[in-house]
Backbone as a printed PyTorch tensor [residue, N CA C, xyz], in Angstrom:
tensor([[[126.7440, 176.8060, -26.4750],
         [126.1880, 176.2750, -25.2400],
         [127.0670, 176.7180, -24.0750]],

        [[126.3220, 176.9620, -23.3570],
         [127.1060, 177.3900, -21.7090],
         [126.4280, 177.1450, -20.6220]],

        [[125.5770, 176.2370, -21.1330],
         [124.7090, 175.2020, -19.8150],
         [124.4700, 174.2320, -20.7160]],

        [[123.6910, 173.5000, -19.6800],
         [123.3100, 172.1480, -20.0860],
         [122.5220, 171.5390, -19.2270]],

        [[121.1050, 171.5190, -19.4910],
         [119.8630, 170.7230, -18.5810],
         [120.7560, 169.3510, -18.3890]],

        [[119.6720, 168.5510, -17.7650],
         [119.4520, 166.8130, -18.2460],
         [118.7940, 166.9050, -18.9370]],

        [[117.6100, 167.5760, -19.6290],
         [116.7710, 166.8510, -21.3570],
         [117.6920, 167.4720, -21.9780]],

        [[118.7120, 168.3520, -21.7220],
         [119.5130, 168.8840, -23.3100],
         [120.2310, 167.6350, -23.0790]],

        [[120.9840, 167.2190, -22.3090],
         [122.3960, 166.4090, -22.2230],
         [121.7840, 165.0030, -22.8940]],

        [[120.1860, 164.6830, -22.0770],
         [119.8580, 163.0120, -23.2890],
         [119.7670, 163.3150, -24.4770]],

        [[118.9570, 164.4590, -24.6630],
         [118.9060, 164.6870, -26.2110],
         [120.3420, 164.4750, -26.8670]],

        [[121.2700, 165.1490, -26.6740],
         [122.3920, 165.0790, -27.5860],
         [122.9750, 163.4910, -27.0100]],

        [[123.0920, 162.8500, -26.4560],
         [123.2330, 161.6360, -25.9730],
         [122.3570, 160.6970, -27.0280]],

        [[121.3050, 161.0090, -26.9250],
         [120.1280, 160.0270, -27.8530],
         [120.9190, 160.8510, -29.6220]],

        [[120.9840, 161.6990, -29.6950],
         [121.9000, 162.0310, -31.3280],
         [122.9930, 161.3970, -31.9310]],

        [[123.5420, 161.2870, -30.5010],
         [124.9460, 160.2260, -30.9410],
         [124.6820, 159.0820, -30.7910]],

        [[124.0530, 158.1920, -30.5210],
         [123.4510, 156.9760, -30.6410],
         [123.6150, 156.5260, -29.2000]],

        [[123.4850, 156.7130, -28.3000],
         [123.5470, 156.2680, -26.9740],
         [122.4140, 156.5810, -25.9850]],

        [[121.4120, 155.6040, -25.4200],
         [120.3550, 155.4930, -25.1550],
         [120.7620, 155.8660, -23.1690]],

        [[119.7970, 156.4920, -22.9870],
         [120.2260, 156.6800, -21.3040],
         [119.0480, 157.0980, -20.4490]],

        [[119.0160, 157.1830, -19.2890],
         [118.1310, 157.0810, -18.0930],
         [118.2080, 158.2160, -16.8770]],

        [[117.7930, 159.0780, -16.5810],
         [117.6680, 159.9900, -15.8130],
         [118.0440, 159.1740, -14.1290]],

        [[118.7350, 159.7630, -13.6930],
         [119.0000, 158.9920, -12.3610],
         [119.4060, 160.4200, -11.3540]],

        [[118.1580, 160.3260, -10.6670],
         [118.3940, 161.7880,  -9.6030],
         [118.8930, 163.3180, -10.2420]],

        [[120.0540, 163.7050, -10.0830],
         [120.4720, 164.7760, -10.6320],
         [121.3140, 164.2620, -11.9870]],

        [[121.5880, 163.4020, -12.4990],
         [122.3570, 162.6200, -13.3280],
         [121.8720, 161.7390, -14.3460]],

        [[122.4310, 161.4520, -15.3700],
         [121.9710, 160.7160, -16.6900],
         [122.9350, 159.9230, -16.2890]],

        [[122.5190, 158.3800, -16.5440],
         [123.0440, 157.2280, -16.7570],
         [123.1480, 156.4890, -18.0920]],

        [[124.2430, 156.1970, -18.8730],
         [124.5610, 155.5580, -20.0420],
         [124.5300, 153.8590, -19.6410]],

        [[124.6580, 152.6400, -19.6860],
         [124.8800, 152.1210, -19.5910],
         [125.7390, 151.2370, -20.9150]],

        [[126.9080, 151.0270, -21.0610],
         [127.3750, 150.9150, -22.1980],
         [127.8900, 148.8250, -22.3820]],

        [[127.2770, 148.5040, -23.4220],
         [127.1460, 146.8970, -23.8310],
         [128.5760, 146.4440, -23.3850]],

        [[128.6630, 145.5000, -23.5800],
         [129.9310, 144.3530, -23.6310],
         [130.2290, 144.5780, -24.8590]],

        [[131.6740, 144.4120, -25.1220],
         [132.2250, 144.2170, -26.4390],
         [133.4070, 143.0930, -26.6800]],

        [[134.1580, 142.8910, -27.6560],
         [134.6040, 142.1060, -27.9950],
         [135.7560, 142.4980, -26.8320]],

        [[135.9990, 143.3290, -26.4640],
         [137.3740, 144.1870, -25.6190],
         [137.1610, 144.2840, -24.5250]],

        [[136.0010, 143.9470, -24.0090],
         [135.6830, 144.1080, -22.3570],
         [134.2880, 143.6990, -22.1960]],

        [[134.1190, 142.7200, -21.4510],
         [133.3170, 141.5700, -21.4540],
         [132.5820, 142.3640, -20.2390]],

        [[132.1590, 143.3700, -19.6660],
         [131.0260, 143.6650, -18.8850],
         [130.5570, 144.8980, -19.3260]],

        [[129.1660, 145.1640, -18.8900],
         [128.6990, 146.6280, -19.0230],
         [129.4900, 147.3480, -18.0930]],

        [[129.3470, 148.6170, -18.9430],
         [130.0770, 149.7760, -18.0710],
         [129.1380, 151.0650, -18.0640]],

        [[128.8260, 151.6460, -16.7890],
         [128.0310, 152.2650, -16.1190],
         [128.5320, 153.7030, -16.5100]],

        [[128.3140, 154.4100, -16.7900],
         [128.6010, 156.3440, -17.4130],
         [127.7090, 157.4630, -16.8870]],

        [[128.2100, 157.9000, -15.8630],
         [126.9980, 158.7880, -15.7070],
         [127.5410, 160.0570, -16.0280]],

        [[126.4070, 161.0340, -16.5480],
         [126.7600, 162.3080, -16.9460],
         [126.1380, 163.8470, -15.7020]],

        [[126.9030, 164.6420, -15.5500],
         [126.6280, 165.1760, -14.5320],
         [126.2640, 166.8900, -15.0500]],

        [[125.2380, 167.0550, -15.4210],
         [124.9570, 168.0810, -16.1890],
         [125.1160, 169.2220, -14.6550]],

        [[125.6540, 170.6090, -15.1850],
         [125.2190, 171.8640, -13.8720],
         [125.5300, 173.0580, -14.9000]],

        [[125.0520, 173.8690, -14.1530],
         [125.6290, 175.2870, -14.5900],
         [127.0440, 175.1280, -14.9160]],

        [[127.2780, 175.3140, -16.3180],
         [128.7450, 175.8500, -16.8880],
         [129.4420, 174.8080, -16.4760]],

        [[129.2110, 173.2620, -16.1580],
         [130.0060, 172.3050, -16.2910],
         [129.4700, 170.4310, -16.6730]],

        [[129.8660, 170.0590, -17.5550],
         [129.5140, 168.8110, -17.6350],
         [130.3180, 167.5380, -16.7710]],

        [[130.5820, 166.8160, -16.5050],
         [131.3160, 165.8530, -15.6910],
         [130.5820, 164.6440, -16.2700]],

        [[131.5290, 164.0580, -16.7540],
         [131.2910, 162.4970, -16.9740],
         [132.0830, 161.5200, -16.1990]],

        [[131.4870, 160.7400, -15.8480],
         [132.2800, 159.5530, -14.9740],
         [131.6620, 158.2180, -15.0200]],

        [[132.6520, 157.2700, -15.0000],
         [132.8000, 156.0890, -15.1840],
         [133.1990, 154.9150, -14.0840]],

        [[132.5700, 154.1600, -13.1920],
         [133.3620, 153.1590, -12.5320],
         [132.6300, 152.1280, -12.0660]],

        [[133.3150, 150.8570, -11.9480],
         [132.5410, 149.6780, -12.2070],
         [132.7880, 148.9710, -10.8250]],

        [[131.8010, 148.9090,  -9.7640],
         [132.2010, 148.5620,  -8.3460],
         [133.1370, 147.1710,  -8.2110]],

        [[133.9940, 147.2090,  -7.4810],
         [134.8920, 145.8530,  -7.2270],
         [135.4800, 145.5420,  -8.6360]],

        [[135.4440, 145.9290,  -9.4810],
         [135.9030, 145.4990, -10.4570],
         [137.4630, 146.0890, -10.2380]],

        [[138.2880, 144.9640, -10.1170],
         [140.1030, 144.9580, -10.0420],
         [140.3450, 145.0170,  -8.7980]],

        [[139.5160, 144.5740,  -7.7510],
         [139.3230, 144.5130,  -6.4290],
         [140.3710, 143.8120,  -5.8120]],

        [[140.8190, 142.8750,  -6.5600],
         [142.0450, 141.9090,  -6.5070],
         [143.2750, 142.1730,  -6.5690]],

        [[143.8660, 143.6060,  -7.1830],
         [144.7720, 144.3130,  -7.4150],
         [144.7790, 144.9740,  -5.8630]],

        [[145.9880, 145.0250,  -5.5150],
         [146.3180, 145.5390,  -4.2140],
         [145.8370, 147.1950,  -4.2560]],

        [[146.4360, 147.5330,  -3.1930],
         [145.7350, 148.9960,  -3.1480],
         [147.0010, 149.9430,  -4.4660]],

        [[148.5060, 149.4180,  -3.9160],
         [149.1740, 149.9180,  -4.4930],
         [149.2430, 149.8140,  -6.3390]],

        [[149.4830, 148.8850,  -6.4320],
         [148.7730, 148.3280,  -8.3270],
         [147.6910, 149.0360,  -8.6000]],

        [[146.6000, 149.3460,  -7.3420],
         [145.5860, 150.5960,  -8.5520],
         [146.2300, 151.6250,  -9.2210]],

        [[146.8200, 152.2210,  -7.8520],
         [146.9670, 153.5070,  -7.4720],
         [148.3110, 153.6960,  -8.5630]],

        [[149.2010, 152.5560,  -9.0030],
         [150.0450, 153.1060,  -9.9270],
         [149.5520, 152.5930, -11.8640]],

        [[148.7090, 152.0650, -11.4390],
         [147.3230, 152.1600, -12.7010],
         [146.8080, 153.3300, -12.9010]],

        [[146.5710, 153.7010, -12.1970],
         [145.9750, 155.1450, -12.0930],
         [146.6700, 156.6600, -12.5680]],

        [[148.0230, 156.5250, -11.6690],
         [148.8200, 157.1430, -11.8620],
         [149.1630, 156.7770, -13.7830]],

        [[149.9340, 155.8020, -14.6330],
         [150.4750, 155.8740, -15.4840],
         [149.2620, 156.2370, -16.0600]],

        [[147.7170, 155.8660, -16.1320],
         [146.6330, 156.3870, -16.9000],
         [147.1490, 157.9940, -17.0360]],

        [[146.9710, 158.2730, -16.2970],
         [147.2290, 159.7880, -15.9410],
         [148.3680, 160.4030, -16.9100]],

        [[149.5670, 159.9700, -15.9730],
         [150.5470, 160.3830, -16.8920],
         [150.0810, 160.2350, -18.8910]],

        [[149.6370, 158.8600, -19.2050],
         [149.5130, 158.8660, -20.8520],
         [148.2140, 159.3150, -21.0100]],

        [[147.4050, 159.8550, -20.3150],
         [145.9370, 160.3990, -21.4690],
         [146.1100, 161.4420, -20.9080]],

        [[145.5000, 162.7560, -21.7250],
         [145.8430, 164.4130, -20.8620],
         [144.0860, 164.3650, -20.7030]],

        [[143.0350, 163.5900, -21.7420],
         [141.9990, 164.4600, -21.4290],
         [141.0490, 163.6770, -20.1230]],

        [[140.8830, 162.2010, -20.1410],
         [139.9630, 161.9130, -18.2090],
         [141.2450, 161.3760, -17.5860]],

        [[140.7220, 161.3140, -16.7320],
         [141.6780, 161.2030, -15.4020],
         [141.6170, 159.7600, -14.5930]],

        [[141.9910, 159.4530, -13.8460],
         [141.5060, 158.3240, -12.7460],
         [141.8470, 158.3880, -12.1250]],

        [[141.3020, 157.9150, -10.6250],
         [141.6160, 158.0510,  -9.4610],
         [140.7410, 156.5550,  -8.8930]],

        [[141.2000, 156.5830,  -7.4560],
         [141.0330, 155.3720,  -6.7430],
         [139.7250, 155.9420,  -5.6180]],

        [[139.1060, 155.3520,  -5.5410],
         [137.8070, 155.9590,  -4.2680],
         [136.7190, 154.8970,  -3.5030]],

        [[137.0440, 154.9500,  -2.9420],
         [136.0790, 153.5590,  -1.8760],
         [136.9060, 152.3630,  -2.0580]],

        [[137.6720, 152.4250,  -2.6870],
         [138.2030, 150.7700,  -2.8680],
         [137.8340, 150.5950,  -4.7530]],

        [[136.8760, 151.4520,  -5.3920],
         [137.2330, 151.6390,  -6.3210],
         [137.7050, 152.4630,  -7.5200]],

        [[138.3130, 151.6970,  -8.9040],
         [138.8020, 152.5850, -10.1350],
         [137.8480, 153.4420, -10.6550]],

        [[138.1830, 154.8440, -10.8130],
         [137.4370, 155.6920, -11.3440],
         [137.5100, 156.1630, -12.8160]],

        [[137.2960, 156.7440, -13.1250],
         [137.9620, 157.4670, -14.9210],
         [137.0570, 158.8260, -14.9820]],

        [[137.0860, 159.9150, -15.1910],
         [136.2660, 161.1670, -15.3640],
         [136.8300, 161.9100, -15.9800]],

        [[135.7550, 162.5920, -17.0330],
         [136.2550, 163.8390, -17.9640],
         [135.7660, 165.1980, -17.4330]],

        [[136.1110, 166.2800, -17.6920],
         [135.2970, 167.1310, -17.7600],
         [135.2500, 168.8410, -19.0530]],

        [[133.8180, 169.3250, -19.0770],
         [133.5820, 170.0700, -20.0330],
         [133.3130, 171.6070, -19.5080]],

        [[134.2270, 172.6570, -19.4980],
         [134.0540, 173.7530, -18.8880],
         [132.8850, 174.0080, -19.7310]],

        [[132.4330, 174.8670, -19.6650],
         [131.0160, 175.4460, -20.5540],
         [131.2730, 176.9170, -20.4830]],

        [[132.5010, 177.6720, -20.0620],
         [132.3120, 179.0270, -19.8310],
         [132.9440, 180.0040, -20.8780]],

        [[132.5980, 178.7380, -22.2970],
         [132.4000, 179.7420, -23.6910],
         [131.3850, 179.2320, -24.1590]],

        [[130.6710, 180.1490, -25.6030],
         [129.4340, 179.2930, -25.8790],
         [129.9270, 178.2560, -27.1640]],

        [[130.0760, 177.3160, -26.4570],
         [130.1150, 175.9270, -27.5510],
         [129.0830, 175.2480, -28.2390]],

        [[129.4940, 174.8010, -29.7930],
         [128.5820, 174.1610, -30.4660],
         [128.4130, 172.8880, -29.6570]],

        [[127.0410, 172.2950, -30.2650],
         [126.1900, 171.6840, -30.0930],
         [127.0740, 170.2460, -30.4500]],

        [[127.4300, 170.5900, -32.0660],
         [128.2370, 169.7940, -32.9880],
         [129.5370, 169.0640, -32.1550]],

        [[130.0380, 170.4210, -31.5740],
         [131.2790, 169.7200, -30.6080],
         [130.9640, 169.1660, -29.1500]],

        [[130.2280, 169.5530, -28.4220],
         [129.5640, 168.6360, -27.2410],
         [129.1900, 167.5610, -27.6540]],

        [[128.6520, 167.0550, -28.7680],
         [128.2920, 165.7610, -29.1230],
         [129.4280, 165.0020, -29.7200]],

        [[129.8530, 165.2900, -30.6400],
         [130.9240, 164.7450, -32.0800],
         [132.0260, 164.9510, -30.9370]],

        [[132.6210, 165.7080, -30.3670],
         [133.9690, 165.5480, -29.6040],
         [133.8280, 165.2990, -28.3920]],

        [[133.1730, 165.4350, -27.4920],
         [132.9840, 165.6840, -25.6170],
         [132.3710, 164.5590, -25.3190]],

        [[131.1350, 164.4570, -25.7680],
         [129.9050, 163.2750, -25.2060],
         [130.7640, 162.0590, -26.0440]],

        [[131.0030, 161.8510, -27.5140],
         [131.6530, 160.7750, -27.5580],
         [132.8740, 160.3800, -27.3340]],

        [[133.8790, 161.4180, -27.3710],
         [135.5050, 161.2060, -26.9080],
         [135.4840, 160.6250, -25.3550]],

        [[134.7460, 161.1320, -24.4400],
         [134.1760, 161.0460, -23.1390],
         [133.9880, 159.2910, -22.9710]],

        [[132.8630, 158.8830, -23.6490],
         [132.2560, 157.4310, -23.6540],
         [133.7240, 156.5330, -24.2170]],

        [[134.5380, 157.0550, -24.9050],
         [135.4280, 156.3450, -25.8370],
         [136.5620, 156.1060, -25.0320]],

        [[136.6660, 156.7300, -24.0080],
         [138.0220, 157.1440, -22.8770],
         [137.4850, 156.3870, -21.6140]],

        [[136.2240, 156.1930, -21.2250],
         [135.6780, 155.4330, -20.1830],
         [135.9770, 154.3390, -20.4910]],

        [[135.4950, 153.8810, -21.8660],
         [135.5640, 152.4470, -22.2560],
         [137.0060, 151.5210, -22.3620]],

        [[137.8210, 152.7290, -23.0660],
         [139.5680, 152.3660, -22.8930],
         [140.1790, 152.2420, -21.8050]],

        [[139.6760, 152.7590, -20.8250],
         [139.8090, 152.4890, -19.4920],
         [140.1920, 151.1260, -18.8560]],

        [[138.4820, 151.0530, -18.7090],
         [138.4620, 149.7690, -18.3060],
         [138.6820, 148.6940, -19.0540]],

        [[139.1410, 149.3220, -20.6720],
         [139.4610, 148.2400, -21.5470],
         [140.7100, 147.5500, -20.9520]],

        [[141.9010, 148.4760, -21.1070],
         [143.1490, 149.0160, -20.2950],
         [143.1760, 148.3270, -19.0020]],

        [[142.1950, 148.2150, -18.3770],
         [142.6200, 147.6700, -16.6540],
         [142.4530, 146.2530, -16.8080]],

        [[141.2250, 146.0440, -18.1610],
         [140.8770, 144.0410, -17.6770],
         [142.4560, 143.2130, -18.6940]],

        [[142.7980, 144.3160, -19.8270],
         [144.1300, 143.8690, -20.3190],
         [145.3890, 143.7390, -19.4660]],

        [[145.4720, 144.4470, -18.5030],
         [146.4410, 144.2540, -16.8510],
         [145.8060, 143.1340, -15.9770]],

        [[144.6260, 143.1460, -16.1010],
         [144.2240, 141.8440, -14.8700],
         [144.5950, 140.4000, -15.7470]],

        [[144.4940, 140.5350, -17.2780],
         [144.3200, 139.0650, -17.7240],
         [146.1320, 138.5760, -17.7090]],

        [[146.8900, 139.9810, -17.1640],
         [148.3400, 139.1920, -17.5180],
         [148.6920, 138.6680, -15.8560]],

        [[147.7110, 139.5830, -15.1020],
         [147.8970, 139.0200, -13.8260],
         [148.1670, 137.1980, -13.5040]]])
């Protein structure tokens, strides 16, 4: 693979078991509550020529954390995960991966490693930030 529609990106989305919604240029995941983080979390996938972008962020959520406490949330995220990132934007926490496409990659690994490592790193995220707010 070295593109990627939006019907390729739900399709392999709907393979790995994750149900989603076309939203403008973008697929939306919406991912349940779990025992580890008590709200849905919003995933959108950003299909283009030769790049995928996934991103993750939950409005006002840690809104309460000063500007500086994001921003060095953010930062140590950074420093300990090499593959999404976070950053701070409008006032809120972000998390984003991304998938060059400018070899031709299996199908097998966009799904089994990218689309779910992706969802699994969003979710640790904000798992990660509500485990800092509850010691607040």
């Amino acid at each position: 693979m070295t593109n990627l529609t939006l019907d390729q990106t739900r399709r392999l989305l709907r393979e790995v078991g994750f149900d989603s919604q076309e939203e403008d240029d973008s697929i939306l995941v919406v991912l349940d509550p779990d025992e580890k983080f008590d709200l849905e979390t919003p995933v959108w996938f950003f299909p283009s020529e030769g790049l995928l972008q996934v991103r993750a962020s939950i409005d006002d959520f840690a809104s309460e954390l000063s500007e500086t406490d994001r921003l060095e949330f953010c930062n140590a995220w950074n420093r300990e995960n090499l593959w999404s990132k976070s950053y701070f934007e409008d006032g809120d926490l972000c998390v984003e991966t991304y998938l060059y496409l400018f070899e031709d990659l299996s199908e097998d690994f966009v799904k089994n490693v990218f689309l779910t490592g992706s969802v699994e790193s969003c979710r640790n995220f904000f798992r990660k930030l509500k485990k800092r707010l509850d010691r607040e």
